[in-house]
C-alpha positions in Angstrom: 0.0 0.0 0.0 1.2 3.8 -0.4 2.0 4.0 3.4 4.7 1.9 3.5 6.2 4.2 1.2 9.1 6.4 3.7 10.6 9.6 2.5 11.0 11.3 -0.9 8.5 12.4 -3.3 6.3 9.0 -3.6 5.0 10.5 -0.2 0.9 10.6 -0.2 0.4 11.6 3.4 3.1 14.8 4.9 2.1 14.0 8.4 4.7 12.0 9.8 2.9 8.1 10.3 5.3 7.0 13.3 3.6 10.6 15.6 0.1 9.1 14.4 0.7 6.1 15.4 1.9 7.6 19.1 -1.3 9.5 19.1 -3.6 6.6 18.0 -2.0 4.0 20.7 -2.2 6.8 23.6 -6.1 6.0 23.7 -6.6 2.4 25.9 -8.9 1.0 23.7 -6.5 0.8 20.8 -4.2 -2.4 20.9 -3.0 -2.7 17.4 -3.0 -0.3 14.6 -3.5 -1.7 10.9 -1.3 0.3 8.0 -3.8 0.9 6.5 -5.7 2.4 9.0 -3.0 4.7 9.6 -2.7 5.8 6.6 -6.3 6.9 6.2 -6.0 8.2 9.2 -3.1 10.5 8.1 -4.9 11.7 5.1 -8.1 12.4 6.8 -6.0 15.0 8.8 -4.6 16.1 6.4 -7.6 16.9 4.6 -9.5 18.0 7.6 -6.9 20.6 8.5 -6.6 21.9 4.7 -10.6 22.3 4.4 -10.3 24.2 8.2 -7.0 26.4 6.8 -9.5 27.4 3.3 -12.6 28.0 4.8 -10.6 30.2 7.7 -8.8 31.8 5.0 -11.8 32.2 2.7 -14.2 33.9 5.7 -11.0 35.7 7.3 -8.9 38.7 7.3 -6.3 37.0 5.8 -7.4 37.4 2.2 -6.8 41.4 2.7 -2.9 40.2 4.2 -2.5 37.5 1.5 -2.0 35.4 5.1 -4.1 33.0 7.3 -3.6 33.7 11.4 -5.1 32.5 14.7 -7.5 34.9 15.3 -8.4 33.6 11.2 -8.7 30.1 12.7 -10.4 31.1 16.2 -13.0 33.1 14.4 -13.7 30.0 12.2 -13.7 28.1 15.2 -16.2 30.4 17.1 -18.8 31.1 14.2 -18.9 28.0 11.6 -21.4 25.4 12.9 -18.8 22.9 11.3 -15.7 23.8 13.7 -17.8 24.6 16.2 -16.4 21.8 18.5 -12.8 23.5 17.9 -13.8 26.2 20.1 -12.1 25.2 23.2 -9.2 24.5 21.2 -8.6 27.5 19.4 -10.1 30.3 22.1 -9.8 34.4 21.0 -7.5 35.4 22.3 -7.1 38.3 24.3 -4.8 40.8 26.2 -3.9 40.0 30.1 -5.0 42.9 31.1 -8.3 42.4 29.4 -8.4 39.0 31.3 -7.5 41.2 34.5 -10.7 43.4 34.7 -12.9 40.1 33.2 -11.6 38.4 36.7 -12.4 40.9 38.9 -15.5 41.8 37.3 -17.1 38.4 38.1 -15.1 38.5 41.1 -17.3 41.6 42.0 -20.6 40.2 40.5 -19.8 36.9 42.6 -19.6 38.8 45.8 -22.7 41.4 45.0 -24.6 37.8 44.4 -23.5 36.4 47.7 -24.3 39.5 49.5 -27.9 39.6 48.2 -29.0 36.0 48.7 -27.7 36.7 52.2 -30.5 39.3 52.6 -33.0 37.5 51.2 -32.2 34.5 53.5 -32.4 37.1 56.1 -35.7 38.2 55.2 -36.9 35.0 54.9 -36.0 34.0 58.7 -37.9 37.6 59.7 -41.2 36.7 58.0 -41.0 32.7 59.1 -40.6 34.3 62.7 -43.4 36.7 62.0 -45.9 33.9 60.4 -45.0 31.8 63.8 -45.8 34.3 66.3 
């Protein structure tokens, strides 16, 4: 089969077989790995990360730059139904400081929470002692 062919230009896959493999016999279940299960497995990635690289490119900012970034991929990622899943994976990314102020925002909203269901179970002791009197 064409996977057993190593090196030069008879190449079909350009992901290196040996790091699939690696990947593929990291999951329990897997005992054995056929070739040519590998190999299709190598050229669905392969394929699967060109048609995420086009349709990233296609929808992205990097038409106007002739180039394809992250934010590209993350935007993909974030708004195609398709790559939705990739979401966690490829996050926006942000500035720290950004981050910063998010933190302590629902750091802020946390605590204004706590404080009012505090009240309310306040209130609710005051009109359960009133009811019982």
């Amino acid at each position: 089969m064409a996977a057993r062919l190593s090196g030069g230009e008879n190449r079909l896959v350009s992901l290196p077989l040996s790091r699939i493999r690696v990947i593929m016999k990291s999951s329990p279940e897997v005992s054995s790995i056929n070739q040519d299960a590998l190999f299709l497995t190598a050229k669905a990635t392969e394929l699967f990360v060109q048609y995420l690289a086009t349709h990233s490119y296609k929808h992205g900012r990097g038409k106007e730059k002739n180039a394809l970034t992250y934010s590209d991929l993350s935007h993909t990622a974030e708004e195609c139904e398709t790559f939705q899943f990739l979401a966690d994976i490829l996050p926006k990314k942000i500035l720290a400081s950004k981050y910063l102020k998010m933190l302590e925002k629902e750091k802020r909203d946390g605590e204004v929470g706590e404080n009012d269901e505090e009240e309310e179970d306040d209130e609710d002791e005051t009109v359960g002692q009133d009811v019982g009197s």
